[in-house]
C-alpha positions in Angstrom: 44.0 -6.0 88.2 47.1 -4.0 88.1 48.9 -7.6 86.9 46.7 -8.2 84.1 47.5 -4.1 83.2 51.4 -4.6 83.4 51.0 -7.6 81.2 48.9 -6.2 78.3 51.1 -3.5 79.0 54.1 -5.7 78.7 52.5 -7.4 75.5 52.1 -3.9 73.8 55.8 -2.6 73.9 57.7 -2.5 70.9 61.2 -1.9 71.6 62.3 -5.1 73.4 65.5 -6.1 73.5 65.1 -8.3 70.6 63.7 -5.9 68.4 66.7 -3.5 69.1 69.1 -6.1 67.8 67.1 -6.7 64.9 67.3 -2.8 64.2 71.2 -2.4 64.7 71.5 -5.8 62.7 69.3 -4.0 59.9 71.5 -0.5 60.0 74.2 -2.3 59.8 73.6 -4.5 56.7 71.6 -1.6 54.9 74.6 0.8 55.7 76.9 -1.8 53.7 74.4 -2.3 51.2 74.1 1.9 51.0 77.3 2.8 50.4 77.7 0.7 47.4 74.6 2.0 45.8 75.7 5.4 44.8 79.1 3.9 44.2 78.8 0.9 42.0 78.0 3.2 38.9 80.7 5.2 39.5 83.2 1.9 39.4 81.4 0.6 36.6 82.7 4.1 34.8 86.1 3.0 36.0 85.6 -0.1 34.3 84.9 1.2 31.4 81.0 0.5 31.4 78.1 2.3 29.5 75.2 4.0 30.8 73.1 0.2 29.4 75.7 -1.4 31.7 75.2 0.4 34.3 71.6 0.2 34.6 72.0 -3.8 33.9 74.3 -4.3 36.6 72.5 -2.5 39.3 68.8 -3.8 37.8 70.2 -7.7 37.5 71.1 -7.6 41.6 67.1 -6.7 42.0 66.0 -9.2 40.0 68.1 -12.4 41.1 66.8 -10.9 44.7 63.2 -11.2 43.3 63.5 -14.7 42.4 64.6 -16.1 45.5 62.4 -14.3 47.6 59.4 -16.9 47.1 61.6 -19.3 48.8 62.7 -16.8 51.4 59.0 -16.8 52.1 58.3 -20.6 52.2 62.0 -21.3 54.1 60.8 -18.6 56.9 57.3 -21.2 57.6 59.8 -24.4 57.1 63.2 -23.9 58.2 62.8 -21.0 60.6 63.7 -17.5 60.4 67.5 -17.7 61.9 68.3 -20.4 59.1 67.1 -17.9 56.1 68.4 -14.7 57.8 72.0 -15.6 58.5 72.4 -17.6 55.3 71.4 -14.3 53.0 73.7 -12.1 55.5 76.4 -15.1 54.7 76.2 -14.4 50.9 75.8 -10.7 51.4 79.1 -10.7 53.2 81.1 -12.6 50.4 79.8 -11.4 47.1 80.2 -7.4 48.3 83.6 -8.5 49.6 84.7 -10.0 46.4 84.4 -6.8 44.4 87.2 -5.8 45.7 89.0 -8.5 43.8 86.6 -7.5 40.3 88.3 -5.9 37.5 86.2 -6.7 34.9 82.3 -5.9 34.0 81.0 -9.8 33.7 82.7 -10.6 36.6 80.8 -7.7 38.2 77.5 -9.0 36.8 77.8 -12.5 38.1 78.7 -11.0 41.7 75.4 -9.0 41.7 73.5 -11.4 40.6 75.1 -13.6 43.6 74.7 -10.4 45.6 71.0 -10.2 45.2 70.3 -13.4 46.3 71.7 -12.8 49.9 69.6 -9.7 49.9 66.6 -11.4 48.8 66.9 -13.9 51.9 68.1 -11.2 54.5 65.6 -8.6 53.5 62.5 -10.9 53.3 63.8 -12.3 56.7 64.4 -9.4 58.6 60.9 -7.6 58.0 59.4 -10.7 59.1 61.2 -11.0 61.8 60.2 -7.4 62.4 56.5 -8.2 62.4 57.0 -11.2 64.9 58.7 -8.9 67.7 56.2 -6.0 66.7 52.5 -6.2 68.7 50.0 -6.2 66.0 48.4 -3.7 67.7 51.2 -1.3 66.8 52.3 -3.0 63.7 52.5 0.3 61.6 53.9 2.2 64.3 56.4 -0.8 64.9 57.1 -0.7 61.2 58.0 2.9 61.3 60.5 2.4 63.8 62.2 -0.5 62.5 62.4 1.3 59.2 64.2 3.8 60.9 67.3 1.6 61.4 67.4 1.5 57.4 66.6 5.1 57.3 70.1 5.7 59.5 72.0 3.8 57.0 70.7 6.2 54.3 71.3 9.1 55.9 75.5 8.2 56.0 75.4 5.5 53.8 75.7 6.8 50.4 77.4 10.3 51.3 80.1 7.8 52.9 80.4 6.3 50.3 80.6 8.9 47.6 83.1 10.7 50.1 85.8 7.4 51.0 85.6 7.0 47.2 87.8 10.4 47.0 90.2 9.4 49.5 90.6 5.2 49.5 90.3 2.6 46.7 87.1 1.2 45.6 88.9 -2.4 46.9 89.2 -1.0 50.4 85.3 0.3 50.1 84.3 -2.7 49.6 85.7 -4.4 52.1 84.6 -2.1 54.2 80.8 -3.2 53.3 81.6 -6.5 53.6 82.9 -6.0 57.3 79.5 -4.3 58.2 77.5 -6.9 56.5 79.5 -9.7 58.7 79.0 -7.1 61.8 75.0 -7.5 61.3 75.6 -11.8 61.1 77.0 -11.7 64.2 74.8 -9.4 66.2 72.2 -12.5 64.3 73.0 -14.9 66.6 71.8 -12.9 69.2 68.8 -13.1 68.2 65.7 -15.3 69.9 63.4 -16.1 67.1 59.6 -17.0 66.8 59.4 -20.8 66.9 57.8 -22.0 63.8 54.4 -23.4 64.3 52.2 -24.8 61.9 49.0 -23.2 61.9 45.8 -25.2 62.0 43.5 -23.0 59.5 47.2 -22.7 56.8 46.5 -21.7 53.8 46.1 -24.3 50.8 49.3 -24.6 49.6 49.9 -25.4 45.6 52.6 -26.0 43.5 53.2 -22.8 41.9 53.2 -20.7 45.4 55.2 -17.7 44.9 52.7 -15.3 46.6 50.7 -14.2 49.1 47.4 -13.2 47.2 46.3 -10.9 49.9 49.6 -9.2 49.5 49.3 -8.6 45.8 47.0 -4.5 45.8 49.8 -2.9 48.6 52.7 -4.8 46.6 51.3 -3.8 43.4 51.4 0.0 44.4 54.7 -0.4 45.7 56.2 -1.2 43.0 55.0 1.9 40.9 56.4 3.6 43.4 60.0 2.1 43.6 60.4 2.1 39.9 61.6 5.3 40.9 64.4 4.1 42.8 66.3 2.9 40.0 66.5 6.4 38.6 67.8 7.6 41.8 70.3 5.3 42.9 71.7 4.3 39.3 71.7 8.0 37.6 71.5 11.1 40.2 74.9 11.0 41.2 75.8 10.9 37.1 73.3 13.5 35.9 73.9 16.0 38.8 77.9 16.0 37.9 76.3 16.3 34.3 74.0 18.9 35.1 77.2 21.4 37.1 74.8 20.5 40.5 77.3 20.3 43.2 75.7 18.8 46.7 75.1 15.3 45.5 75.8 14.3 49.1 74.0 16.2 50.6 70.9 15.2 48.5 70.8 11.5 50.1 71.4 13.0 53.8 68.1 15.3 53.3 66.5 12.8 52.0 67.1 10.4 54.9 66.4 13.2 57.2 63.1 13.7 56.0 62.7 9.5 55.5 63.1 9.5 59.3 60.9 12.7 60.1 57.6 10.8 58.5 58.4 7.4 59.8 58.1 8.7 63.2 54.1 10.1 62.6 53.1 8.1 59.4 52.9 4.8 60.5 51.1 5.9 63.6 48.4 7.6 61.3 48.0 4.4 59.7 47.3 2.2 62.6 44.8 4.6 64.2 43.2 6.2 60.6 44.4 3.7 57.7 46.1 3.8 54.8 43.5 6.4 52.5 44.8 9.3 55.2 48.7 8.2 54.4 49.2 6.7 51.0 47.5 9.5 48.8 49.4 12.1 50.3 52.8 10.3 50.3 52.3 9.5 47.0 51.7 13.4 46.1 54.9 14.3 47.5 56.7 11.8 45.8 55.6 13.0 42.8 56.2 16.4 42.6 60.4 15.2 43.1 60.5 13.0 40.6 59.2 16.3 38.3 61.7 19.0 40.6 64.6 16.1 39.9 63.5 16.4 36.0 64.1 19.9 36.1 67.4 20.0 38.4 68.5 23.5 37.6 70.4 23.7 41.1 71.4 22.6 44.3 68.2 23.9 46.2 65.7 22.5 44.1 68.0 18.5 44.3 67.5 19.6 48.0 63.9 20.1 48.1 63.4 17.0 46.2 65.3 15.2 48.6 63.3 16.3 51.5 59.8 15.9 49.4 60.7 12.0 48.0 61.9 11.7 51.9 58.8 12.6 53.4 56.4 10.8 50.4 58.5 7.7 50.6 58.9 7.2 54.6 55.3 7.4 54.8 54.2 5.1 51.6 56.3 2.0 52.3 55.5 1.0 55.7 52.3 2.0 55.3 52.1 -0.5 52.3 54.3 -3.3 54.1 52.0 -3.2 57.3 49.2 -3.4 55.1 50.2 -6.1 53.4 50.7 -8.0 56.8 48.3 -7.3 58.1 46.2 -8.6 55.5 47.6 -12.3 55.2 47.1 -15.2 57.8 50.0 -15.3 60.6 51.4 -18.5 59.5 51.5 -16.6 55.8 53.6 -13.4 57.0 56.9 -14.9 55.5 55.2 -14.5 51.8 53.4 -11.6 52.5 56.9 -10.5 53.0 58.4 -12.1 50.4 55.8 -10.8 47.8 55.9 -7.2 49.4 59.7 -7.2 48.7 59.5 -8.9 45.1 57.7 -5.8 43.8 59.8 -3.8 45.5 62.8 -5.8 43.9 60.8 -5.7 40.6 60.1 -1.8 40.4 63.8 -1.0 41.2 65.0 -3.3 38.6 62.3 -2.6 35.9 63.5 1.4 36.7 67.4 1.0 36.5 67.4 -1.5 33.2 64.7 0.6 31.3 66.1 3.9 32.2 69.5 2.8 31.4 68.1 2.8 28.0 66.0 5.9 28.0 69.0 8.0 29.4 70.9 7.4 26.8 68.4 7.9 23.8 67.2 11.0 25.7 68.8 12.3 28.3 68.6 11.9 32.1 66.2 14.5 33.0 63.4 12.0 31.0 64.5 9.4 33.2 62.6 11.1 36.3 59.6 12.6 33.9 59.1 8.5 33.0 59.4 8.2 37.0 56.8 10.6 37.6 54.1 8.9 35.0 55.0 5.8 37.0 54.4 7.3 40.1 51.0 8.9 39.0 49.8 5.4 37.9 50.1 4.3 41.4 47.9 6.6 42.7 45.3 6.4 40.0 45.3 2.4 40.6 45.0 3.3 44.4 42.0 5.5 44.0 40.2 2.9 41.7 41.0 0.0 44.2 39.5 1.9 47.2 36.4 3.1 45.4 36.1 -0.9 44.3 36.2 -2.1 48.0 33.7 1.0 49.0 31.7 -0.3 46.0 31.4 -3.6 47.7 30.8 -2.8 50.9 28.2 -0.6 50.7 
């Protein structure tokens, strides 16, 4: 009896040895990837860019990441999950590196668009590879933790960034991503992966498969809510130096504090309650900063945003990724990924392009009022999706 207790036991642990790699491969690509995010507008300036260009060249690497994410998803069933991972941490490596050798803006362009691709493989292969070490049992729980190891990166990635910036060039920066991208390919091959079996109840696969249909309400939200990323990443850094709001660092180490804080209880809530006692509430918080962030009239209120988004958004995106999981077949997890991530991809992009545009006919501060309408939309769609499925099963 105590044997068949030690292994259930056993089967129910989360943080095996493969899973920790996974996590310090994941900080270590996301802190690369982080540091460049704040950044990248600021050497666009350099350049010589506009606020349109700006927005373009950080909205273009989201969408050249969503295209290539359907075959992320079908390679992960096919080809196995090492052979998709290490070739988007391959590309990763070399497009971030070559900025340092970029001088001009379409050069720039075609680099993220190259860059985005990488991400689109490496990102829809490591959160599957996530959910195969993860017991699904503890899946949100699992996914809380594992989005911790991205959650580290932001919490030093972007004030790293922001702060070498002042002291080294933007050529040495970038090499500097690159060498942490090419740290997480090696700590890859370290890696044992979930064989890939062919299931006997598959889906029916068609032509025009680019999605996991019981994906699509979680990834749907999700990307309401990450259209509010492009504001943040593409803009902050530009309309608080606008705005005489020092701190700008210390906004994206709050907000990563307070990312961590909910991923440690949110995901947990989830598993044992589900999502109506995590999303609605998340959602809420993320709200009301997207209005304080509109307003900006100091340091303390960017701070209180920061720890507000932080707390809304640790506890609506694994929430919606385990959901979305959890929902498809097992030999179906690489798409559910890979459409999970596309809207992600999608409302980042849609956000940076289109307020790119709306900065400059009126300001930044209706960049993050736009955000907010977005944001309310999500909930509002929630609250008529739920009271659909209570429709139908009463």
């Amino acid at each position: 009896m105590a044997t068949g207790a030690q292994t259930a036991h056993a089967q129910d642990k989360i943080w095996t040895k493969d899973f920790l790699i996974i996590c310090l491969a994941n900080f270590f690509i996301f802190l690369g990837f982080q540091m460049t995010m704040p950044t990248l507008p600021l050497f666009v300036e350099e350049l010589g860019g506009s606020d349109q260009q700006i927005g373009l060249i950080v909205g273009i690497f989201t969408f050249s990441a969503l295209l290539f994410r359907p075959y992320a998803g079908h390679a992960l069933e096919s080809k196995g999950r090492a052979f998709v991972y290490m070739t988007g941490l391959v590309i990763f490596v070399l497009s971030v590196g070559s900025y340092a050798f970029i001088s001009i803006i379409a050069l720039l362009f075609i680099m993220r668009v190259v860059q985005g691709v990488g991400w689109g493989l490496s990102t829809t292969a490591t959160g599957t590879i996530a959910t195969d070490l993860i017991p699904p049992k503890r899946r949100g729980e699992g996914m809380g933790y594992f989005g911790l190891s991205g959650n580290l990166a932001l919490a030093f990635g972007p004030s790293l960034g922001l702060t070498l910036t002042g002291y080294i060039s933007f050529t040495s920066l970038f090499l500097i991503c690159a060498a942490l991208g090419l740290t997480a390919f090696i700590l890859s091959t370290r890696i044992r992966y979930k064989r890939v079996e062919q299931s006997e109840h598959k889906s029916t696969t068609v032509k025009f498969d680019i999605f996991e249909k019981s994906a699509v309400r979680p990834s749907v939200l999700l990307l309401f809510i990450t259209v509010t990323f492009g504001g943040i990443a593409s803009f902050l850094p530009i309309y608080a130096e606008e705005s005489g709001v020092a701190g700008i660092e210390l906004y994206f180490l709050v907000y990563a504090l307070f990312l961590m804080i909910s991923r440690l209880f949110a995901g947990k809530i989830y598993d044992q309650k589900g999502h109506l006692y995590v999303f609605p509430p998340g959602t809420v918080l993320i709200f009301l900063a997207m209005l304080l962030l509109s307003w900006l009239p100091n340091t303390g209120m960017m701070l209180v945003a920061a720890a507000l988004y932080g707390l809304g958004f640790g506890a609506v995106q694994p929430t919606l990724q385990a959901w979305a999981v959890n929902e498809s077949p097992d030999n179906r997890r690489g798409m559910a990924n890979a459409t999970f991530f596309s809207c992600f991809d999608f409302g980042v992009g849609v956000g940076a392009i289109s307020f790119g545009q709306i900065a400059s006919m009126f300001g930044y501060h209706m960049i993050y009022l736009t955000a907010a309408g977005s944001v309310l939309f999500s909930l509002l769609l929630y609250v008529y999706l739920y009271m659909r499925a209570k429709i139908r099963r009463a």
